[in-house]
N, C-alpha and C positions, 0 to 999 in steps of 0.2 A: 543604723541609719536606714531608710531616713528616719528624721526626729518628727512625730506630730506634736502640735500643741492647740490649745483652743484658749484662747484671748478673752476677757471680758474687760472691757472698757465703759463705766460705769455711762459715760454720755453716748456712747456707740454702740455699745451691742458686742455681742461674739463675732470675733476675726479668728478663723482655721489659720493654722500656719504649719504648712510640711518644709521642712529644712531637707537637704540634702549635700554633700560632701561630690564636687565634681572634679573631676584632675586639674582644674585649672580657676576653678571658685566655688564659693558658696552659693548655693542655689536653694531661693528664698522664695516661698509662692504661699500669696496670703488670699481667703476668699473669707467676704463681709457673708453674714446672713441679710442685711438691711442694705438697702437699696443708697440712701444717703453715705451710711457706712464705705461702701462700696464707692461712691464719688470720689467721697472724701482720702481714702487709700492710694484712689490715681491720679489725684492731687499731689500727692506726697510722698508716691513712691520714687521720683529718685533724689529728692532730697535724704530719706530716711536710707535709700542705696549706698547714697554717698556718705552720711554717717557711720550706718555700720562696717565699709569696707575702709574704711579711718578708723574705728574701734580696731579693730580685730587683726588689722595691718594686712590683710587680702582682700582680691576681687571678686563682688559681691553682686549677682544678678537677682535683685527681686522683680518678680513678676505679681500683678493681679487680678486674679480670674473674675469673670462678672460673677454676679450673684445670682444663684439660681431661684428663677419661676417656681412661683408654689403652683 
């Protein structure tokens, strides 16, 4: 821990995603390379919060960082 991973989403692009194990939840931080990408994340992050911490039966803090300026 932490776990990285790098996402391709055929219509979005690469989402980074670092996982982490925290004493009291999962701590989830996802960053778009694409600007749209990146909307659309904080759109949906806490619907996609609330899924995963119903999958997995814990409390699940996903955060998303803006996407960095080339």
């Amino acid at each position: 821990w932490p776990m990285q991973a790098m996402l391709y989403l055929p219509q979005l692009g690469r989402i980074s995603a670092s996982v982490q194990k925290d004493p009291h939840a999962l701590s989830v931080e996802l960053q778009a390379e694409e600007v749209p990408t990146g909307r659309w994340l904080a759109r949906v992050q806490h619907r996609y919060q609330n899924r995963l911490a119903e999958a997995l039966g814990q409390a699940v803090d996903v955060h998303v960082r803006p996407v960095n300026a080339a």
